[in-house]
Every structure is written in structure tokens, then in C-alpha cells.
N, C-alpha and C positions, 0 to 999 in steps of 0.2 A: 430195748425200746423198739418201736415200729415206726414208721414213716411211709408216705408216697413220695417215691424219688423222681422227679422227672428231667428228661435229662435232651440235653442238646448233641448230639453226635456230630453235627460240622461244625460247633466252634473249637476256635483254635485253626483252622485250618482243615479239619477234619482229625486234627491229634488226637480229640474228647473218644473218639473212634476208635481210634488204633490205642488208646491206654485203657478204654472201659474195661476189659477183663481184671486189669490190674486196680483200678478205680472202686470195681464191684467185691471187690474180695474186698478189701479194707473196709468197705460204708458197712456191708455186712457183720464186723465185727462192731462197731459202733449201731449198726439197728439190725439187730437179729433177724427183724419179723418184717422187713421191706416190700414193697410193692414198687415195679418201676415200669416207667413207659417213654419211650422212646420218638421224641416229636421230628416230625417230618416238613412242616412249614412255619411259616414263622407265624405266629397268634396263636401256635395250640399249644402251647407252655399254660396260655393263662387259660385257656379252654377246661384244660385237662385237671389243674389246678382247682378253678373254681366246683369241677366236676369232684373233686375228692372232699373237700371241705364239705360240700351240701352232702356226702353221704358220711361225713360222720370221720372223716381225720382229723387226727390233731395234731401232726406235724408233716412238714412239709422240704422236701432238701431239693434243690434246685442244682444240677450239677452244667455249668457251661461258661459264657459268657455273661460281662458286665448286663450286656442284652438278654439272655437268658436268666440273669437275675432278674430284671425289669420286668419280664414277661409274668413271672414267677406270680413277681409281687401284688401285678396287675389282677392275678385272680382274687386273691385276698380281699378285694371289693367290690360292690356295687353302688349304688349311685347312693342307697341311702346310707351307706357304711361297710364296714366289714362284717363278711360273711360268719365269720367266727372267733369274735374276738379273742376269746381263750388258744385258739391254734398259735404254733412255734413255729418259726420258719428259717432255715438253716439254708446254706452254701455250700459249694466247692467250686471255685472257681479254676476254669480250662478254656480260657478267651482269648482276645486278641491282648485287651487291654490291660483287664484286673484290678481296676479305679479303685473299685469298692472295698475290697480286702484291703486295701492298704492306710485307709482308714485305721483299721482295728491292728494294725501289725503285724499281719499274717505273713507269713513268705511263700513264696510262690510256687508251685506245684500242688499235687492234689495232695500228697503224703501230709504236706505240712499243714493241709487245711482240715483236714481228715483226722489227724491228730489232736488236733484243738478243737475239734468236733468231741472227739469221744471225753472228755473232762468239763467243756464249756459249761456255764448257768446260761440259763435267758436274762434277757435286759430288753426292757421297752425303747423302742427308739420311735420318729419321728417320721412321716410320712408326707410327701408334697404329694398336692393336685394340680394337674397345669388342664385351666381348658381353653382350648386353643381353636385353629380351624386346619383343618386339612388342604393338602397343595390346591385342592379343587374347589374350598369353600365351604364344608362340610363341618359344623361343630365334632369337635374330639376331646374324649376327658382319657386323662392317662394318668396314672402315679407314679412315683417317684421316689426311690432311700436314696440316691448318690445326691445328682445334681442338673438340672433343667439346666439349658443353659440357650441363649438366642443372638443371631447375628451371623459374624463370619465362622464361629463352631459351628452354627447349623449347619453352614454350606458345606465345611471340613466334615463333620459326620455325615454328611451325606453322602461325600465321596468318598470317604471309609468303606462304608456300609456295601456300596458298589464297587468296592478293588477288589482282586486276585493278586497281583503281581507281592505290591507293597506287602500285605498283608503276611507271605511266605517269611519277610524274614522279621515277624516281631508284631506286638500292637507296639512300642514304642517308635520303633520304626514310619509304622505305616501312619501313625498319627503325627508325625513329626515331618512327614514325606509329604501330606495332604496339608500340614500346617501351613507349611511354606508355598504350596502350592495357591492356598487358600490366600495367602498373603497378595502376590500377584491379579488375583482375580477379583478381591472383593474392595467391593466401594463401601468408608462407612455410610450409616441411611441415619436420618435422622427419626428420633424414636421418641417419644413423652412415656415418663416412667413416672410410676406414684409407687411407692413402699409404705405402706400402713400412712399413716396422716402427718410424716414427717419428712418427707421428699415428695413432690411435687415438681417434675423437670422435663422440658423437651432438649435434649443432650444428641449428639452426633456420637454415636455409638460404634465400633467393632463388634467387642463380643460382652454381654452380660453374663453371668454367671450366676444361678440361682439356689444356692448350697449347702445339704445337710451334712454331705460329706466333704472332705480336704483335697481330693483327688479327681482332676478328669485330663480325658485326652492323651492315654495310654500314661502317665504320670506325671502331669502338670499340679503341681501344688498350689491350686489357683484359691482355693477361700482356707487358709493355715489354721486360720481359728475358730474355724466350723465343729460345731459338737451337732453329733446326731439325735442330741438328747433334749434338746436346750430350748426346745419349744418355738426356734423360729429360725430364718434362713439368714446366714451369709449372705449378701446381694452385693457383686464385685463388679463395678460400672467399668469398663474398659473403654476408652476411644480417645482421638485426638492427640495421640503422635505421629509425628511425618513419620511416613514409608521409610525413609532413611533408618530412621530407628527403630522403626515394629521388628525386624529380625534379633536386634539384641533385645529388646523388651521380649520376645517371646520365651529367650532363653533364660531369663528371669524369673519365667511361673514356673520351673520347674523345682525353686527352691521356697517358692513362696516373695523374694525380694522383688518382686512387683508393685507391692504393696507400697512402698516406698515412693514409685513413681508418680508423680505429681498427675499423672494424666488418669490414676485410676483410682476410683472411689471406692471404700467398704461401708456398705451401710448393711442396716439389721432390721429384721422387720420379718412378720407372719402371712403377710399378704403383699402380693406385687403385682402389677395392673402395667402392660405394657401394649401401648397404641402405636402404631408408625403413622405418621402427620403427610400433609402433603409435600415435604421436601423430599418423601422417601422418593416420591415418582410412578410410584406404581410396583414398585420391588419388590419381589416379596421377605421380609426377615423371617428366615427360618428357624424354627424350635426344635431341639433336641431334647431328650430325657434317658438319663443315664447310659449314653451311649447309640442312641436310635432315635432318627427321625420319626417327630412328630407331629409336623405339621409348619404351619406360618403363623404370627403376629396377624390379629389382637389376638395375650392373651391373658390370663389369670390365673395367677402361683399362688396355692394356698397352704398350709401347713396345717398336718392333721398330729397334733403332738400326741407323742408315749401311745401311736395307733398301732405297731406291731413287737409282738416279743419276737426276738432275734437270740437263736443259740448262737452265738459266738465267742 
């Protein structure tokens, strides 16, 4: 098989780095005929991407982080659709976090991702659109396989995104370190949320969670009954427990029994429409997508279903 491999060298810390030799002998015997390129800042994943699809690839392997996948997938479109619907687009995941694989079962290193590469079929999976605004005002469209998510995760991926220290020992770590940090810091805002035409609410919000996949927040199993297939989103309303108890509620998403908690809502629905009203104050609520700051509220989550074949 052949492929354009593009690949991330400082996620993980810079590990993607120091294992590519080891990394590149393996994908090799899974895609004999490879092409790779090596990105240097952050947006030329999707650059480089959408650059190989218009000249005629048809598969595509993203090797890095949850972010590095996102970036990936980002090329895969433009405004009026995908570049190439017929194109496959594959993984290996070498990140902080690794949300997304664990969706599918994979276990963690690249050996084991890389292995299930060379046997995989493709399968159509589901696509979000979030279009939001940038910290400055600016409309932003972005896409999305994992999970959008808005409120106090924005502000916790934000500070992610910006660590060195935490980061060294782990994405479970460092998302767990900025969790609790983010707990301390953040005021819920009040938000008006519509989900397709069967919720309708101005709610006192923490964090939403807007979800194709089971996994965010280095491995928070925030939406359990998310299928990436299923044609619409998980929308997991979170807010409205004292401070007292948001540290045991948070250790709760890690197995999914959140869900239980009277304070947090699962609804379902293909389109999600979220506004901050004037009780926010002027705040801004931040928007993440799978892993990466995307900007602030207002914004709108659309689900583009069975939009990408995924060898996995």
C-alpha cells in the first residue's frame, strides 16, 4: 500500500522524535510506497494534508497527537465538503493524551497501533463541525472525530496546550493536574443550549461535552455511549454542583459513572447551538476540539455523518 504520512515530532514531549526511526521501519512494512513530511508549526498538518489529497492521495496516516489527529482530519475538508471522499485516513497515536484510540481499543504505543494498522478494513465514521469565534472575534470553522467540548475543559485545554512541566510526566497527568487546577479557577457562566428541536435551555454550565467519541481529557470517559458511527452527538450537560463536590465528580468521568449524577444531563441530537446570555458577564466560554483550543461561544456543532473512511 502507499500513503502520505505526516507526522508530528514534538508530540509526546518530543518522544514522536526520538522513536521515529523505530516508528518508520514498522509503517514501512504496513505501506511499502510512503511519502512523509515532517511539520514544524502547528496548522501545517492540515496544510500539508489538504496539499496531498488535491494531488491525487488516497490514503493518509497522521502519526502524533490527539491534536495531530485533528489537524489531520482538518485537511480532509473545505467549506463545501470533503476534498476527496473516496480517501482513507489512518493513525498512530504518539501524544500527550490518546483520547481517540481508546475509543477503538487500541493500546497504547505505536507497535500496537501500527499492528492493527497492517490487518485493519476501513469503516465510515462521523464527522463534527464546530463554527465558533476566535479569542479575538474572528469566525472559525474546525472539524472534529473525538469530541468539542466548551466551558471549564476549554480553559483546562488551554492550559494544557501551554504546559511543559506537567506534561513531562504523562497526558493523564498533565490533564488531571490542569483539571484540578481549572476547578479552583473557573466560575460556572450561564449558557442557552438548543440540541436539534428537543432541548431548549439557558443552564449554569461547567463543561459540555459534544461527542462522537467515549474519551476526552487524557482519559476521561465523559460520553460511554458515544458511537462514532451513529449519525449524531452525545451532548453531556455538566454544571451545578458545589465546589465541594466537583473533585469527587470529576473522578467519576473517568469511569463513565457521572452519568448517574443527578447534575449532569445526556442528551442526543445532530446539531447543537450554544449562546452565553448576559449572566455570563462578559466571560468568554471557551471551545476546545479534540484536544485544541478553538476558540469562544457562540457556537454551532454539526454532525457530518459516515463523512470519513477510517482504517482502524
Amino acid at each position: 500500500m502507499s500513503a502520505f504520512v505526516v507526522v508530528n515530532p514534538r508530540s509526546g514531549g518530543g518522544r514522536t522524535r526520538r522513536e521515529w526511526p523505530a516508528i518508520e521501519r514498522a509503517l514501512r512494512d504496513a505501506y511499502p510506497n510512503m511519502s512523509v513530511v515532517m511539520t514544524r508549526r502547528r496548522g501545517e498538518a492540515t496544510a500539508r494534508v489538504r496539499e496531498a489529497l488535491l494531488e491525487g492521495c488516497s490514503e493518509i496516516v497522521a502519526v502524533g497527537g490527539d491534536g495531530t489527529i485533528n489537524e489531520a482530519v482538518n485537511g480532509f475538508f473545505v467549506e463545501s465538503g470533503p476534498i476527496s471522499p473516496d480517501a482513507v485516513f489512518a493513525f498512530v497515536t504518539s501524544g500527550t493524551g490518546g483520547d481517540f484510540r481508546k475509543t477503538f481499543g487500541i493500546a497504547p504505543g505505536h507497535s500496537a497501533a501500527i499492528a492493527r494498522l497492517k490487518n485493519a478494513k476501513t469503516r465510515m465514521i462521523d464527522v463534527g463541525r464546530v463554527s465558533c469565534l476566535s479569542r479575538k472575534g474572528e469566525p472559525v470553522v474546525r472539524y472534529f472525530i473525538n469530541i468539542a467540548s466548551f466551558g471549564m475543559s476549554g480553559l483546562i485545554v488551554d492550559s494544557v496546550n501551554r504546559a511543559r512541566i506537567a506534561k513531562l510526566f504523562g497526558g493523564q497527568f498533565a490533564f488531571a493536574f490542569h483539571s484540578l487546577f481549572g476547578l479552583l479557577r473557573y466560575r460556572e457562566r450561564a449558557v442557552r443550549i438548543r440540541v436539534d428541536g428537543a432541548f431548549d435551555e439557558i443552564t449554569s454550565i461547567s463543561t459540555v461535552a459534544v461527542a462522537n467519541g467515549l474519551y476526552f481529557g487524557g482519559g476521561m470517559k465523559v460520553a460511554p455511549n458515544a458511537r462514532p458511527d451513529d449519525g449524531v452527538f452525545d451532548v453531556i450537560v455538566m454544571g451545578g454542583s458545589p465546589k465541594s463536590r466537583a473533585a469527587a465528580n470529576m473522578k467519576l468521568i473517568y469511569t463513565g459513572e457521572h452519568l448517574n449524577n443527578p447534575a449532569v444531563r445526556a442528551l442526543r441530537g445532530a446539531r447543537v447551538v450554544a449562546v452565553p446570555v448576559a449572566e455570563t458577564g462578559g466571560h468568554p466560554v471557551l471551545v476546545e476540539v479534540d484536544g485544541e483550543s478553538a476558540g469562544r461561544l457562540p457556537a454551532t456543532l454539526e454532525i457530518l455523518p459516515r463523512a470519513l473512511n477510517l482504517r482502524c
